[in-house]
Backbone bond lengths (Angstrom), bond angles and torsions (degrees), N, CA, C in turn:
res aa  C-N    CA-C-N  psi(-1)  N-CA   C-N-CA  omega(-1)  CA-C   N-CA-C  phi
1 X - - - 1.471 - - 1.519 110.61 -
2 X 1.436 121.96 -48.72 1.398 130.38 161.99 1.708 128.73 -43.32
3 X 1.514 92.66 -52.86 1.610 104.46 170.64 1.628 109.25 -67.03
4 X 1.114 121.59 -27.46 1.572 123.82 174.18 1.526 118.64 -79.05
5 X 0.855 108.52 -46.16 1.532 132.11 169.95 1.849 110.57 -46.02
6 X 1.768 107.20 -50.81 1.371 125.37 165.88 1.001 111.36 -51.85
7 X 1.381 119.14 -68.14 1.603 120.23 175.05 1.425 146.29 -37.80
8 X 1.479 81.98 -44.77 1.247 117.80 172.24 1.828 126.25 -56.33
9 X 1.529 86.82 -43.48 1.770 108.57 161.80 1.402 125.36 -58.40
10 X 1.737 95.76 -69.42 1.171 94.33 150.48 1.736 146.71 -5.85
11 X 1.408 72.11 -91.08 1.694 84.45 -174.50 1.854 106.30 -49.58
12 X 1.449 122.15 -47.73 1.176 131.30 179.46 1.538 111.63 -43.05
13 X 1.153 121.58 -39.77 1.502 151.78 -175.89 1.778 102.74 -54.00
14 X 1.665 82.30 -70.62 1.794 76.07 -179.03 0.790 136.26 -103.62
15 X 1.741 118.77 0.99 1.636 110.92 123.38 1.347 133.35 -22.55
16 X 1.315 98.32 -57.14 1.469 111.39 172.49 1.517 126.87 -19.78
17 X 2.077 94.19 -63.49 1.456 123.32 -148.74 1.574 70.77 -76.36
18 X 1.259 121.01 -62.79 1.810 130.19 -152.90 1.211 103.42 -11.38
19 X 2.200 88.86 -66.88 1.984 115.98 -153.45 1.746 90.02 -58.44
20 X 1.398 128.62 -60.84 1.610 132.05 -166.30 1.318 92.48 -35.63
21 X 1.568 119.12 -73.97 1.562 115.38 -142.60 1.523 99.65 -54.41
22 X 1.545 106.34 -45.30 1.869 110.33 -178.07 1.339 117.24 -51.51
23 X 1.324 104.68 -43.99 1.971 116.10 178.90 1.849 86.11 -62.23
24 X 0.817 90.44 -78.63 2.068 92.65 -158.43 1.812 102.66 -46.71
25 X 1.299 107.99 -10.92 2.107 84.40 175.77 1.407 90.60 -108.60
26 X 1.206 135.97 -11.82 1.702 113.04 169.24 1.403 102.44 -71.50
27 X 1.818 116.38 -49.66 1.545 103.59 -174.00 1.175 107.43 -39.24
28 X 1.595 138.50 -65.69 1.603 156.70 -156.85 1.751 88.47 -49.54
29 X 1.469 111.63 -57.90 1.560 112.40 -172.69 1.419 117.09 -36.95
30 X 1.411 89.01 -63.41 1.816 109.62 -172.62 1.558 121.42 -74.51
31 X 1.485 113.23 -11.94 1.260 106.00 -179.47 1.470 124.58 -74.50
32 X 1.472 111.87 143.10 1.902 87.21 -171.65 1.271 107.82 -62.52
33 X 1.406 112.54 170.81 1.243 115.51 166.15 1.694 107.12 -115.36
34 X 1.621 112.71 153.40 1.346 126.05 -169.36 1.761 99.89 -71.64
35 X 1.455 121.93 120.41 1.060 100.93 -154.70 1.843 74.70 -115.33
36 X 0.918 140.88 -42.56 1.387 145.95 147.11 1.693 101.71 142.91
37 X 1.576 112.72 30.09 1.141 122.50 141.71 2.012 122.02 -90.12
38 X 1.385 93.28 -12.24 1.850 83.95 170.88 1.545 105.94 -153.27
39 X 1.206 116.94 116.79 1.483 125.57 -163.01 1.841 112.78 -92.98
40 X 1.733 88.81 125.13 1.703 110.16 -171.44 1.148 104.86 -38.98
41 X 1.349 148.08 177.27 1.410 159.13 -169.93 1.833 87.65 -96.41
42 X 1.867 102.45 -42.38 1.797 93.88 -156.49 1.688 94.80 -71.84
43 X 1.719 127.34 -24.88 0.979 118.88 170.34 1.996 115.69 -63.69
44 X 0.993 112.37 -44.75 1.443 111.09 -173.83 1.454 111.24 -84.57
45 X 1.433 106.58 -4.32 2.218 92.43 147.92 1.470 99.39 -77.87
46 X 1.109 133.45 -59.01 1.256 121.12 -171.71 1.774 143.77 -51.83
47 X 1.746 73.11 -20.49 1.749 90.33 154.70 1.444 136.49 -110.30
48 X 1.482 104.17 37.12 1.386 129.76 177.97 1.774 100.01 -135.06
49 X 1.906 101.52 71.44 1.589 103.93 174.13 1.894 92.05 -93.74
50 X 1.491 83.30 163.83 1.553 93.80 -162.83 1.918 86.96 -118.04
51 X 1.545 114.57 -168.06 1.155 115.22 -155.57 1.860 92.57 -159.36
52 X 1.012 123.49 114.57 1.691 117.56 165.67 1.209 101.30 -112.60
53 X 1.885 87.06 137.52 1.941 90.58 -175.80 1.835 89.57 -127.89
54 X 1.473 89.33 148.97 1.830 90.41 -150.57 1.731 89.45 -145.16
55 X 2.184 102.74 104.40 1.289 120.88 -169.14 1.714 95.60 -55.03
56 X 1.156 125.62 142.88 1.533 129.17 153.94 1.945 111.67 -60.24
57 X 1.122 104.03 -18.55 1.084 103.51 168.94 1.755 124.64 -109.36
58 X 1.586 105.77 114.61 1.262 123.72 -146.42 1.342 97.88 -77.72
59 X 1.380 129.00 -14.02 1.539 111.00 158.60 1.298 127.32 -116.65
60 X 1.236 94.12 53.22 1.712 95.61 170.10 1.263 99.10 -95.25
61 X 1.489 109.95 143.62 1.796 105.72 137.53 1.120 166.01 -62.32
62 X 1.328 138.63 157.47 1.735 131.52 -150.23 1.675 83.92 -62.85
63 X 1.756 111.26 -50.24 1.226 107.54 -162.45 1.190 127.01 -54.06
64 X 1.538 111.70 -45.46 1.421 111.47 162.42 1.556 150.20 -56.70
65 X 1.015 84.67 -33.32 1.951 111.63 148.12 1.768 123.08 -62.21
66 X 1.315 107.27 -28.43 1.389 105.60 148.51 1.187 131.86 -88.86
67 X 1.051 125.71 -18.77 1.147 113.17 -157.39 1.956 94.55 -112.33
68 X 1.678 106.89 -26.23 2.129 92.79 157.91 1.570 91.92 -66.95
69 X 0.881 163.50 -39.45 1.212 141.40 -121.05 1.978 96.50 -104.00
70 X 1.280 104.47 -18.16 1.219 120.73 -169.41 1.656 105.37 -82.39
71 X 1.367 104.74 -52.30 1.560 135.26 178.78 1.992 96.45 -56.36
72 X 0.766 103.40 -39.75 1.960 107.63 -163.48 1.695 95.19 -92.01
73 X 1.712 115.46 -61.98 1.209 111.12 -143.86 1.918 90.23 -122.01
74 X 1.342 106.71 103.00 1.687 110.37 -160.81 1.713 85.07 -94.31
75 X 1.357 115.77 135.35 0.969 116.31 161.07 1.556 126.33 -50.44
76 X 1.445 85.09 -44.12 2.090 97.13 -157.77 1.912 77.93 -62.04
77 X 1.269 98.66 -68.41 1.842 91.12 -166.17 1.482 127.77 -53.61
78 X 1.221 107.42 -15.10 1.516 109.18 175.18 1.415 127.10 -81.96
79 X 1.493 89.46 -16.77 1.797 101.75 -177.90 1.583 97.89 101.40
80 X 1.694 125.08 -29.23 1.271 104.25 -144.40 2.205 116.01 -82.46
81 X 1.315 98.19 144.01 1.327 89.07 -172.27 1.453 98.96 -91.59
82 X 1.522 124.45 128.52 1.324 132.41 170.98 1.811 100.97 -90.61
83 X 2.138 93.52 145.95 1.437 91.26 -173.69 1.490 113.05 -96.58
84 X 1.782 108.42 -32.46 1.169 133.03 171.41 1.675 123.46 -177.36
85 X 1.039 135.20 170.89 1.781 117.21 -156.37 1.668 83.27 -137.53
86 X 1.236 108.12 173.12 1.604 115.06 179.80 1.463 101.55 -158.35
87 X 1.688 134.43 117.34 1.076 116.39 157.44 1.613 119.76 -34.90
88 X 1.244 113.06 167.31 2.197 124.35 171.77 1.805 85.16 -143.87
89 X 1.388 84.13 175.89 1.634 113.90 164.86 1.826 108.71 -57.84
90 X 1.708 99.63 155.62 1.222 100.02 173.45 1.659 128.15 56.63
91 X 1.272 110.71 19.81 1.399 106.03 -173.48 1.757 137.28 75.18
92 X 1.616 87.24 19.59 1.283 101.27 -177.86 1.378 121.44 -96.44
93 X 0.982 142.92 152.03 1.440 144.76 163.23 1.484 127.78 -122.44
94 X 1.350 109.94 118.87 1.658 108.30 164.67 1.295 122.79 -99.13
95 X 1.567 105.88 159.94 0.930 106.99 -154.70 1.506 103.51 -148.31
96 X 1.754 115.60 119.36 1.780 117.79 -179.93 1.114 117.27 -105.14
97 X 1.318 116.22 119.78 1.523 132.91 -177.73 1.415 104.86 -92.71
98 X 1.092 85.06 166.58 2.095 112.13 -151.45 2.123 94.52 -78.39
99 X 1.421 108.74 -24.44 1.499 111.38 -171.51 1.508 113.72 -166.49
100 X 1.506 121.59 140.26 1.158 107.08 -152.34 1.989 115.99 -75.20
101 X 1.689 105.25 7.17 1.101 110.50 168.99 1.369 133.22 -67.18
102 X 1.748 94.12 -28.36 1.795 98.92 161.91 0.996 137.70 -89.84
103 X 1.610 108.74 -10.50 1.454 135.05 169.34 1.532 93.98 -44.82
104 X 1.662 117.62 -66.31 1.344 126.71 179.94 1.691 124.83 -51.73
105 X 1.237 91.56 -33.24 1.732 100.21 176.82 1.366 117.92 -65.42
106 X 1.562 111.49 -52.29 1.232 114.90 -172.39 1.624 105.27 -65.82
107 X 1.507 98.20 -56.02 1.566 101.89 -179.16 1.863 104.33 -26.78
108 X 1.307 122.14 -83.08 1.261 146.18 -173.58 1.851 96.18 -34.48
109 X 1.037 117.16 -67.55 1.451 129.30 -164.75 1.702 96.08 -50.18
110 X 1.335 115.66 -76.20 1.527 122.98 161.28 1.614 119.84 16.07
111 X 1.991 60.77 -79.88 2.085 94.76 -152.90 2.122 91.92 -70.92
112 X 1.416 113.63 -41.35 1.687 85.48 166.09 1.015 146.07 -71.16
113 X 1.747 112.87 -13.71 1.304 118.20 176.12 1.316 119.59 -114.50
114 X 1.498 120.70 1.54 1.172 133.70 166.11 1.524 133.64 -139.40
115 X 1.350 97.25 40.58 1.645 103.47 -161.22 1.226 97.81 -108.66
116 X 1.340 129.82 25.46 1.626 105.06 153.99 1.639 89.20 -118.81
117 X 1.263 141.31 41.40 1.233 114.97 -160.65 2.125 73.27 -143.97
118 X 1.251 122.82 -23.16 1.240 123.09 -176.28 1.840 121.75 -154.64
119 X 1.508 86.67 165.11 1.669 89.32 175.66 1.191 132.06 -109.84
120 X 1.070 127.44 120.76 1.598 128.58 179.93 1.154 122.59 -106.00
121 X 1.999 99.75 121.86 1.372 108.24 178.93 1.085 110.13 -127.87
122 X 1.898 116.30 152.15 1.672 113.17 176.51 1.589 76.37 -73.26
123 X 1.989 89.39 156.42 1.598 95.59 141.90 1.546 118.18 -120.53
124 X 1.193 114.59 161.46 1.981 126.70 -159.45 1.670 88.18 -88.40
125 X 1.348 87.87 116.55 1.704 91.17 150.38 1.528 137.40 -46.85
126 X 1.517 135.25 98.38 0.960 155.21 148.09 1.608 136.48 -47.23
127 X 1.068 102.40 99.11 1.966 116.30 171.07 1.338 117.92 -85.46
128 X 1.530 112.40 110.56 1.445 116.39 170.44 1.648 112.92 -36.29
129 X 1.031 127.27 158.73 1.324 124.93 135.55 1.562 135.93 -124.19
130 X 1.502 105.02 -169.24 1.229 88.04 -164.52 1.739 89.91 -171.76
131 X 1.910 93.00 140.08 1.637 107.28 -168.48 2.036 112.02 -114.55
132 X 1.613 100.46 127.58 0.973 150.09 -149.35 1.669 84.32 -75.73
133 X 1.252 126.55 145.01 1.268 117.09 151.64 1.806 121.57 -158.56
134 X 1.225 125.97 136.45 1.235 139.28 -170.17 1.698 125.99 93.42
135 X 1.409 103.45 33.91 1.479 105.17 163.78 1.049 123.43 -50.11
136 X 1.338 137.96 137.28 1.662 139.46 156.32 1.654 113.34 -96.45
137 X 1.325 101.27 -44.93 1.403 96.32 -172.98 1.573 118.64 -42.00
138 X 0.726 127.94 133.81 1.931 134.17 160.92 1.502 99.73 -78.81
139 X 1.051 126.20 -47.98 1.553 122.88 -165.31 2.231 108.78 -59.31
140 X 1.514 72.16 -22.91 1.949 66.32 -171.25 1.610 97.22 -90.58
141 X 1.711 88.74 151.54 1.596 77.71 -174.90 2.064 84.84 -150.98
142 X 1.075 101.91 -156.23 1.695 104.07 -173.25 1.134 118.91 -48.59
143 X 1.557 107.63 -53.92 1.856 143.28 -179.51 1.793 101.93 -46.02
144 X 1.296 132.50 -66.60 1.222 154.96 179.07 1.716 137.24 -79.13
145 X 1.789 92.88 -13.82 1.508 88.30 -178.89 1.589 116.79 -79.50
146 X 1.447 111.65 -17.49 1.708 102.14 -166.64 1.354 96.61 -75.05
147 X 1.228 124.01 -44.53 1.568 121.99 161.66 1.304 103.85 -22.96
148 X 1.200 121.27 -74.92 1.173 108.41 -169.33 1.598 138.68 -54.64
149 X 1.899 89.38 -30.44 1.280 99.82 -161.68 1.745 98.06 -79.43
150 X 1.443 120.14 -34.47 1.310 120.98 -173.94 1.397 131.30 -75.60
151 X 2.018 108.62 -20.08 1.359 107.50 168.32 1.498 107.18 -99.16
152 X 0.977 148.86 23.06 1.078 144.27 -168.30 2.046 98.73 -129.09
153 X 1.085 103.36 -12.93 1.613 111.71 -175.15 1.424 101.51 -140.72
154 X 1.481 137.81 40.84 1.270 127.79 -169.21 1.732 93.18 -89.27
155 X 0.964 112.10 33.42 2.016 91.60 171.05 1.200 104.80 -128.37
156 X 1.649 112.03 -16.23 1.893 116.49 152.31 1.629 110.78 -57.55
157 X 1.441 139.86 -48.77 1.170 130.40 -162.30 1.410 96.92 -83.66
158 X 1.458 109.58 144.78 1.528 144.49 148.96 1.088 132.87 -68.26
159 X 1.265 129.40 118.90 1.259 127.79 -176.14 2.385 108.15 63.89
160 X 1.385 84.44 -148.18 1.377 109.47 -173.24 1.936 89.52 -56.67
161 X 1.293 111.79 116.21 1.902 106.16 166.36 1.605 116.33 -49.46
162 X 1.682 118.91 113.63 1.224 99.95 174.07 1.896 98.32 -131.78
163 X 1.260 112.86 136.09 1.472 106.29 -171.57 1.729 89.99 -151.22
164 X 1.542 116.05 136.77 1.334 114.81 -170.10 1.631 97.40 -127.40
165 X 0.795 127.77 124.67 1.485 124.53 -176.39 1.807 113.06 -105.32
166 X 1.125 92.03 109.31 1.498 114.88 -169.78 1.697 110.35 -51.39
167 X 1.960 88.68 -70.30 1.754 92.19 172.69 1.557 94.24 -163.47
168 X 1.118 99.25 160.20 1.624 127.48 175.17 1.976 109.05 -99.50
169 X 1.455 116.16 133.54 1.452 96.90 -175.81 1.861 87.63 -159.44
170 X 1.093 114.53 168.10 1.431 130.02 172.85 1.327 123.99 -109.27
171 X 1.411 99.57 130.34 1.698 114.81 -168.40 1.514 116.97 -43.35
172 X 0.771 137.41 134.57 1.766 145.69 -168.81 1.794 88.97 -62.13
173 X 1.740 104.27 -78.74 1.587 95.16 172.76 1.096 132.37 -70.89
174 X 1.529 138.17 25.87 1.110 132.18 -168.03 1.628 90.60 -179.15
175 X 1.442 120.19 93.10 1.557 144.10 158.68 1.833 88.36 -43.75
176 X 0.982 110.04 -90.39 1.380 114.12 -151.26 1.532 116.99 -53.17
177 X 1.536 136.35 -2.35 1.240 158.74 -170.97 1.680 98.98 -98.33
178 X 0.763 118.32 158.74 1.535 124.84 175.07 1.425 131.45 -158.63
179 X 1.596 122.47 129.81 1.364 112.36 -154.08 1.539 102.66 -128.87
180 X 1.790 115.84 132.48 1.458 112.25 -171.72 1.235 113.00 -95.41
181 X 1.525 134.01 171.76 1.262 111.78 151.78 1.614 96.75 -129.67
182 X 1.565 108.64 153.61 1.782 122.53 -162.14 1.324 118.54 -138.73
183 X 1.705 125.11 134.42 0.518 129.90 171.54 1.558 121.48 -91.78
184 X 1.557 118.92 132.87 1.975 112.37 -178.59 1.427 103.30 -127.69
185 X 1.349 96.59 -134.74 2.316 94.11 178.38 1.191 58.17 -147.33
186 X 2.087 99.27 169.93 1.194 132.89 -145.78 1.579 90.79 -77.39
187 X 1.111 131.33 -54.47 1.507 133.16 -155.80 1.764 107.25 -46.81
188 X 1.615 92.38 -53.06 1.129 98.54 -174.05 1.621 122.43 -74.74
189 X 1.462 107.56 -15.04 1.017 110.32 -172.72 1.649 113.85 -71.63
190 X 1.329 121.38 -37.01 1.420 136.98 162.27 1.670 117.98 -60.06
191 X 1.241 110.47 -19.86 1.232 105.61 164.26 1.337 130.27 -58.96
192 X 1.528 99.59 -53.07 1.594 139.66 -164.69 2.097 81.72 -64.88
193 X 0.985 113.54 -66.67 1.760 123.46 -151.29 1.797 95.83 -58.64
194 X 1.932 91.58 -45.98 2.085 90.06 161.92 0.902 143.94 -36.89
195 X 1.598 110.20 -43.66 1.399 130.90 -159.24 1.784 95.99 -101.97
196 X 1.096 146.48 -17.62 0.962 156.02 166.11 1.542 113.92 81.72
197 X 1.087 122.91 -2.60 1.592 119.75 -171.66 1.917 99.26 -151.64
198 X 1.456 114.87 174.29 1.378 110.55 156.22 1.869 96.73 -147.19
199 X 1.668 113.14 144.46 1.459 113.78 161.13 1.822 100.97 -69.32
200 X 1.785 73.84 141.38 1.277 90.78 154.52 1.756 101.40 -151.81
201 X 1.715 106.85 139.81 1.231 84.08 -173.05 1.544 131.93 70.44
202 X 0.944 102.35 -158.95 1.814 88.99 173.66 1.986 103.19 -105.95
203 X 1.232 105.94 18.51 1.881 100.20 178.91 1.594 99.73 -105.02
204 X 1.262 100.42 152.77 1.598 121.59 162.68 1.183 96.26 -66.91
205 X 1.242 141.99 147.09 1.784 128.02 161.70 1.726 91.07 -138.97
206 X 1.832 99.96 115.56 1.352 125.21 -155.93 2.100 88.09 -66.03
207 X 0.660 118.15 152.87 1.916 126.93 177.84 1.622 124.90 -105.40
208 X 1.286 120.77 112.58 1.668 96.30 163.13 1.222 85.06 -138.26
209 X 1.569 102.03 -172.16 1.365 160.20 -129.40 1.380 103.82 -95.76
210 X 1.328 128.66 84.08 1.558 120.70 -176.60 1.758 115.56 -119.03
211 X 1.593 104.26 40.68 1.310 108.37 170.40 1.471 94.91 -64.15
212 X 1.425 124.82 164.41 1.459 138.93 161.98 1.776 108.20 -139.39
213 X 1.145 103.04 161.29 2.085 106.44 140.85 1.088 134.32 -142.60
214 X 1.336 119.58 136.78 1.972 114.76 -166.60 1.165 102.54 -47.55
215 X 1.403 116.25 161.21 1.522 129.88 -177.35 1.429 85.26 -153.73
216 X 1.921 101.91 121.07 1.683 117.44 166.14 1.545 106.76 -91.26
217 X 1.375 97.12 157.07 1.062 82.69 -172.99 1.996 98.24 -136.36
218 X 1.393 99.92 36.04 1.070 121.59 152.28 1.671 127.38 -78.56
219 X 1.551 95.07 -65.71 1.839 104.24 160.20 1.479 127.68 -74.57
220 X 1.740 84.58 -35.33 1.521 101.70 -160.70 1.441 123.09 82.01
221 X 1.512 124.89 27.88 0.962 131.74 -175.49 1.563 107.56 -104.76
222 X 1.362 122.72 -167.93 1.788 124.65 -170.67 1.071 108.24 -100.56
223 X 1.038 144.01 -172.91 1.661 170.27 95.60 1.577 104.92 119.30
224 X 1.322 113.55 3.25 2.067 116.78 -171.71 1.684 93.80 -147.92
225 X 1.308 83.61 149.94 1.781 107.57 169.34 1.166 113.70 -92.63
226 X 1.194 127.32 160.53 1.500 159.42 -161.68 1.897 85.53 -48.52
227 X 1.652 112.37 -71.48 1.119 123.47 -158.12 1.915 107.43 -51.03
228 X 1.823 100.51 -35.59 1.383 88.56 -170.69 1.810 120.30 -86.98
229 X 1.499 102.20 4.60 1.281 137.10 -170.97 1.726 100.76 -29.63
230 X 1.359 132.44 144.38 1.141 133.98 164.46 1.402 127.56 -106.27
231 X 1.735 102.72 -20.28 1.422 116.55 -167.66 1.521 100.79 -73.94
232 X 1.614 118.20 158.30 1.006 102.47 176.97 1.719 117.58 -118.87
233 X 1.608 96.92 -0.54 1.647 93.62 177.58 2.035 89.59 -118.37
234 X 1.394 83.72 145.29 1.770 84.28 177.02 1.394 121.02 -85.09
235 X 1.171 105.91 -165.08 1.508 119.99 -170.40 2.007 118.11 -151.01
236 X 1.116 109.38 99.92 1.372 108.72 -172.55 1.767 110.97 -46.31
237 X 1.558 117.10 107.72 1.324 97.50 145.80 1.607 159.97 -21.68
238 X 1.600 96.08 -31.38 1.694 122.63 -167.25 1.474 88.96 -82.73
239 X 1.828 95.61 -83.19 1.468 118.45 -169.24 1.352 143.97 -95.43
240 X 1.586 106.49 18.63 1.284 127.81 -172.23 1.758 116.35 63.61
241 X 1.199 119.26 -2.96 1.577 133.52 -156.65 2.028 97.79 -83.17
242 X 1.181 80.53 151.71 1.850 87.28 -157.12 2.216 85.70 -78.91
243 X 0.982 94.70 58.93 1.584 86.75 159.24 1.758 119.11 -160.04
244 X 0.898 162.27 -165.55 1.711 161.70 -151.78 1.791 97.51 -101.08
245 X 1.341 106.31 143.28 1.473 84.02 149.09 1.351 166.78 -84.61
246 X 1.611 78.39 6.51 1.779 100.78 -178.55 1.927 102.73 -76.07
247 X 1.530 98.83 -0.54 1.530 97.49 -152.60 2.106 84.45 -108.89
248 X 1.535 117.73 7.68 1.379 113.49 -142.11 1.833 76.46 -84.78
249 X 1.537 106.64 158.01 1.187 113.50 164.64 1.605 116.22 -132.30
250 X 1.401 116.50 -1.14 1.673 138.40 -172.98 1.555 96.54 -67.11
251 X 0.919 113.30 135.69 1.569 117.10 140.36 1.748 127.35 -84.24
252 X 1.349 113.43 3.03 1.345 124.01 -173.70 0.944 95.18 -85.59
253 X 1.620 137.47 144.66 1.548 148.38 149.31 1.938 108.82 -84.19
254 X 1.375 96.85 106.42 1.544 79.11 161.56 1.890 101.83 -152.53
255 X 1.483 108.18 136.50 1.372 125.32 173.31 1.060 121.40 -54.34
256 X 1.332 136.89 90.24 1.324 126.39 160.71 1.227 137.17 -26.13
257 X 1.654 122.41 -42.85 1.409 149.36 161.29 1.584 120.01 -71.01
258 X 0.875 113.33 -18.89 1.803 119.99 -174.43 1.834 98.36 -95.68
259 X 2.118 97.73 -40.07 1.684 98.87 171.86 1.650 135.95 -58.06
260 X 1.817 85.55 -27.41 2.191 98.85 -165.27 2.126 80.59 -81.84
261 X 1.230 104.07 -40.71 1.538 107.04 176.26 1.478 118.78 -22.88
262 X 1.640 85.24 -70.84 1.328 89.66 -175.68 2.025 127.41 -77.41
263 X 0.886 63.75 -25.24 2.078 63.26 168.42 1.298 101.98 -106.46
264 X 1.331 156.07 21.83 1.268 144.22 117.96 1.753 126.21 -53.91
265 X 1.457 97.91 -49.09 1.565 93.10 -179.44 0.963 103.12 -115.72
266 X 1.838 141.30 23.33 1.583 136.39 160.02 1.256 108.80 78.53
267 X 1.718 123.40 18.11 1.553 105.13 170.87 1.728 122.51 -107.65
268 X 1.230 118.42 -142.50 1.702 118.52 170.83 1.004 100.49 -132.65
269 X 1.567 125.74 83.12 1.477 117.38 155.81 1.694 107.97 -68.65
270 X 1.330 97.83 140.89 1.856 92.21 152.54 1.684 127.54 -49.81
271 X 1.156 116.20 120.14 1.841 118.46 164.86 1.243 120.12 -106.76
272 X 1.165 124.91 22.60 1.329 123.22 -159.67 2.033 86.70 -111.77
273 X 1.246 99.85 85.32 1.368 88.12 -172.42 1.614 92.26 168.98
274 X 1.667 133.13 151.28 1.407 140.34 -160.84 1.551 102.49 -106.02
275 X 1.441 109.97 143.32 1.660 90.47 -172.06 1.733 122.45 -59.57
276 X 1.287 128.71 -15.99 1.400 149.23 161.75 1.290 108.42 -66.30
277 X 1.549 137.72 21.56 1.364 141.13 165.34 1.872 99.00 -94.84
278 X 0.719 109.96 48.35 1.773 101.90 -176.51 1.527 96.74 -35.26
279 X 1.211 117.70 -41.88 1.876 89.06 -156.94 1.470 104.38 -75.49
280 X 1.338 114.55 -28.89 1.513 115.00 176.14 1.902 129.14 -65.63
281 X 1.385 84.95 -34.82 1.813 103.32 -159.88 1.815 97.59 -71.63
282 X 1.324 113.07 92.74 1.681 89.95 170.20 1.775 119.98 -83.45
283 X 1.233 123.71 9.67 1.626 124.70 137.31 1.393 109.76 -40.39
284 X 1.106 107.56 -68.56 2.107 111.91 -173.43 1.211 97.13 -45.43
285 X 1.708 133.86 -69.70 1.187 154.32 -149.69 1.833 85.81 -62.74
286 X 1.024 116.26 -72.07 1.679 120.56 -168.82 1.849 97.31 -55.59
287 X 0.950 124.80 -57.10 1.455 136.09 158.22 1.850 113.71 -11.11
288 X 1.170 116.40 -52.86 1.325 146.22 -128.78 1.730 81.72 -115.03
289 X 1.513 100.86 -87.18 1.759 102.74 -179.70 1.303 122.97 -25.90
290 X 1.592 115.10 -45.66 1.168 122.88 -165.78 1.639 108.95 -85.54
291 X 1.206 106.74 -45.74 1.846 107.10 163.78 1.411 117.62 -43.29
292 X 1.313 115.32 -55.00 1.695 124.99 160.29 1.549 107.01 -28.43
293 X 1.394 85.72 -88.17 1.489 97.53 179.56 1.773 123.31 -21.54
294 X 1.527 112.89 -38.14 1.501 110.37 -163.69 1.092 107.35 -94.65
295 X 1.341 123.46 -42.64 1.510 133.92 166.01 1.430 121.09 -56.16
296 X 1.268 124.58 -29.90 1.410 126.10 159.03 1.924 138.32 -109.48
297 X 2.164 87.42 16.38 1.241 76.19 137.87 1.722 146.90 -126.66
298 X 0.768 108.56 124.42 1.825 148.60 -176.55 1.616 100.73 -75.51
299 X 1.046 125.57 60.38 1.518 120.79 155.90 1.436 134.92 -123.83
């Protein structure tokens, strides 16, 4: 009954593999190909680079930074086509152009007529991600899952299929369960979080939300680690106190980030809490929304 039972798996198994490989080389067959009369979606995020221009002077405003930037570098006269602008921290503004030729224009235009007054940086295109949960298969592993994940869910992806699989790992309570984490582009990535699950294999594998942002914990500021840190005097995580926290001796908890918070925009966040309290700190949380927010918007 056992030896039949084996077989029986078996054979089901590589049936299995057969139908996939056949499904996945007709998909490959049938998919258009970019012939460079109509451009993939994963190509046209990539041709929507954006630009942050960042006043040397740390209290200026976003507004004012638009509006010299408006005064110096005129769109209509420059030629350049803007795609959409986004306040940043500190009075900075980015800004996504329609093609990466104006990316260059503006940059250039800027930096001659305003380059001792600011800084100009490209910024790198960014893919949400997002973590996978309840694999069974053993056979799938890093190498093989987007395969999986993309023909088995091809009416979630947008445009050209792009899915990067970070890592494969096993559930703390449950060894035999297995949970991925993935990289997509924004379109698709909102699909996936819609639909609430993706097949893989023969499991539903339930989906969330695994955007993040570095947190140093040198300054204690967002988007960089300790190592890529620029500041040069620190800032206690715990107690806001200009020294490390290995060096902290307070028993007081207070947020550095929840503090500039609150006397920046006049409200009462809670500080009674270390910037590494994510569930507490609504800096992180506001931090977090707004990173979301930029990386997925696509308009």
């Amino acid at each position: 009954m056992s030896e039949s039972f084996e077989n029986f798996k078996r054979e089901l198994v590589s049936n299995f593999s057969a139908r996939f490989d056949e499904l996945r080389s007709s998909f490959l067959q049938q998919s258009p190909k970019n012939d460079g009369g109509v451009t993939s979606y994963a190509n046209a995020i990539k041709q929507l680079p954006s630009i942050i221009l960042q006043p040397k002077d740390e209290n200026q405003s976003t507004a004012e930074t638009k509006s010299e930037i408006l005064r110096n570098v005129d769109p209509l006269k420059t030629g350049v086509s803007i795609k959409n602008t986004k306040s940043a921290r500190n009075g900075s503004l980015i800004i996504r152009c329609e093609k990466p030729d104006d990316t260059e224009k503006i940059s250039k235009f800027t930096n001659d007529t305003l380059g001792e007054k600011y800084t100009i940086k490209q910024l790198p295109v960014i893919n949400p991600r997002i973590r996978v949960v309840g694999i069974t298969n053993r056979d799938i592993t890093v190498n093989n899952l987007s395969d999986y994940i993309i023909h088995q869910n091809d009416s979630l992806f947008i445009g050209e299929p792009y899915c990067k699989v970070e890592k494969v790992v096993p559930l703390r309570k449950d060894p035999k369960r297995f949970q991925a984490t993935i990289e997509v582009n924004a379109a698709t990535y909102s699909n996936i979080i819609r639909n609430g699950y993706l097949i893989v294999g023969y499991d539903d594998c339930m989906v969330y939300d695994a955007i993040d942002i570095k947190l140093c914990f040198h300054c204690c500021g967002y988007h960089h680690y300790q190592k890529q840190c620029s500041k040069k005097l620190p800032i206690c995580p715990k107690c806001s106190g200009s020294h490390n926290a290995v060096n902290c001796t307070s028993d007081v908890l207070q947020c550095v980030n929840c503090t500039l918070l609150n006397k920046k925009h006049n409200v009462e966040l809670a500080t009674d809490h270390a910037v590494w309290d994510f569930n507490k700190c609504e800096a992180y949380k506001k931090a977090k929304t707004d990173f979301k927010s930029n990386i997925l918007s696509i308009k």
